[in-house]
C-alpha positions, 0 to 999 in steps of 0.5 A, a space after each residue: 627671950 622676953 617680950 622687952 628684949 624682943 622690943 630692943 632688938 628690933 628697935 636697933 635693927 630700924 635704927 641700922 636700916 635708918 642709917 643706911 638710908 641716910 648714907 645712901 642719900 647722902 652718896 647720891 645727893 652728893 653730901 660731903 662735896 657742898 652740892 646738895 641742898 644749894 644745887 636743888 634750891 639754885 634749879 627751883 629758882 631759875 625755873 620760877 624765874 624763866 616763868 614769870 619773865 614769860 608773857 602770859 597768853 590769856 584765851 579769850 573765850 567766848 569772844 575767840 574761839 579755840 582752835 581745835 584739831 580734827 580728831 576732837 572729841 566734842 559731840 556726836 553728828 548724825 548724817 541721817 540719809 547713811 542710816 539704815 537703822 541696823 541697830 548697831 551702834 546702839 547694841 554696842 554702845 555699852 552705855 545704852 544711851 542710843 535710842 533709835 526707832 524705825 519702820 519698815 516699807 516696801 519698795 517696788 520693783 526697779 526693773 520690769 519682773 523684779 520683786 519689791 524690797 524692804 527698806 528701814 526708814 529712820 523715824 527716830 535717833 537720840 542720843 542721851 549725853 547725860 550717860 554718854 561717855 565719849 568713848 566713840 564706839 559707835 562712830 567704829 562699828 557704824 558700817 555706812 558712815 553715818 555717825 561722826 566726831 564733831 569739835 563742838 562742845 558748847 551744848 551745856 544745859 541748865 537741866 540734865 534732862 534736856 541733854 538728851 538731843 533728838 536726830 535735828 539737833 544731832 544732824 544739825 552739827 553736821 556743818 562743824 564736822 572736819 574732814 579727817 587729816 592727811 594720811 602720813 606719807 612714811 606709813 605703810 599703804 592701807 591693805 584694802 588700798 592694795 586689794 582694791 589696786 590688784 582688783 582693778 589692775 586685774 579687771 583692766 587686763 581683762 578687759 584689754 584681752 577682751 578687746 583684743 580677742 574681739 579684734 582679732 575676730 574681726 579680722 578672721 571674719 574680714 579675711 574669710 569675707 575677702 577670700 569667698 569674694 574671691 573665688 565667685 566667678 566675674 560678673 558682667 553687668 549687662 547694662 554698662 555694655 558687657 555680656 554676661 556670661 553664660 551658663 557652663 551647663 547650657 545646651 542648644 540643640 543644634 538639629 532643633 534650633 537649627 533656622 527654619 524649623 519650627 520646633 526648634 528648643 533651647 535648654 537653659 540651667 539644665 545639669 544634664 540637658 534634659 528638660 524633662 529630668 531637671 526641675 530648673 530647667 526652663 525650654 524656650 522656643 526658637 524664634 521659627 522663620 515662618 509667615 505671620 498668622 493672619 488670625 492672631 490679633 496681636 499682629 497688625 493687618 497688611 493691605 494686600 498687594 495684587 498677584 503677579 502673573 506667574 513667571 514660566 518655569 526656566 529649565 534647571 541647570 546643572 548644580 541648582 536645586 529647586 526648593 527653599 529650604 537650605 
């Protein structure tokens, strides 16, 4: 096969694609029926029609200001006091235009025999939007909250160097940050909402527990208390007019307390009766029937009284016996 035969067949084999083509957009724009070209011409024209009778809304910026929706992308706000110059953001930042600078001091102790602390202190935070491509990485990974999306977006400059903006004016925009809208009451609750419930659902069972335990001690304590209260022997207080009670284990010696001798004893407290075994023990000696001893200061002088003659003896009678003794 020559080179000019090979150039006529393919040539005809386009020639028979061609066609096919053509009568597959003739079956499908409708050819034939008298609906294909005037149809699409008639829908282009009432589709300009319906936009020029529509009034036209002019946004009159700078003198109106757009109403933006809370997630905007404008610039990035600093809270300054939430940074603690962890360096994540900057490390993540896959455009490096995150500077940040900082010094470390140390803190001291809070509590008496605490240690002292190291704390980062923010000295610097800029942000080169020159390079920043808005992607909002840094606002993910930031774990204090410290970087957020603010809607404004007028911070044009004449020279591309000054868009490289320090921590005052990246904190300054803190004023114009939205707070973040609602949450979708038909989406699913948060996982860490329902850690947190089951945490505090555990803790206040806990507690409730504790309190009751604590109560039911003291109740035993009150009810033991009230039983030993029981069991202790009556006491009588002397001053309100009673007698106490004497001692179970009190002896009296009824041949030395007996009235008129003078070595009479009483044993008091004893367990077994004798003075000399038991310590606690106390002898106290009876009260004797005898005359005053006229040596002793602390008895007062009696004047003397003269004698009496003495009387004669009477003879006894049967049944008497002299003597003064019982």
């Amino acid at each position: 096969m020559t080179n000019e035969q090979a150039d006529t067949g393919g040539h005809r084999h386009g020639q028979r694609i061609g066609e096919r083509i053509g009568e597959q957009d003739d079956r499908s724009h409708g050819s034939g029926h008298g609906h294909g070209f005037g149809r699409g011409l008639v829908s282009g024209l009432a589709t300009t029609a319906r936009a020029l009778v529509r009034p036209t809304h002019t946004a009159e910026y700078p003198h109106v200001r757009p109403d933006l929706p809370p997630r905007s992308r404008g610039v990035i706000a600093l809270l300054a006091e939430n940074c603690t110059s962890c360096m994540l953001c900057a490390r993540e930042c896959p455009d490096w235009c995150i500077y940040i600078e900082s010094h470390k001091e140390q803190v001291p102790a809070t509590e008496p025999g605490g240690r002292a602390r190291q704390k980062n202190l923010l000295d610097r935070f800029a942000i080169d939007f020159s390079l920043c491509m808005y992607c909002g990485i840094c606002i993910e990974v930031c774990p204090f909250d410290a970087l957020f999306w603010s809607p404004e977006f007028e911070y044009a400059e004449f020279d591309i160097r000054d868009l490289l903006h320090e921590s005052d004016r990246l904190e300054s925009w803190m004023t114009s940050v939205q707070p973040p809208p609602l949450p979708d009451p038909a989406a699913a609750e948060a996982k860490e909402v329902d850690v947190a419930r089951t945490a505090a659902e555990k803790a206040i069972a806990a507690y409730e527990a504790a309190q009751i335990a604590a109560r039911a001690d003291m109740q035993a304590q009150a009810d033991l208390q009230a039983q030993e209260t029981l069991r202790m022997p009556p006491v009588v207080d002397e001053l309100a007019g009673g007698r106490a009670a004497e001692p179970e284990n009190a002896m009296v010696d009824d041949e030395t307390a007996r009235p008129g001798s003078s070595s009479s004893t009483v044993a008091v407290a004893g367990s077994s009766g004798n003075p000399a075994e038991d310590d606690d023990t106390e002898v106290l000696p009876a009260v004797a029937d005898t005359p005053d001893d006229p040596d002793d200061p602390d008895v007062p002088d009696v004047p003397d009284t003269p004698d009496t003659p003495d009387t004669p003896d009477t003879p006894d009678t049967p049944g008497q016996v002299r003597g003064g003794g019982a």
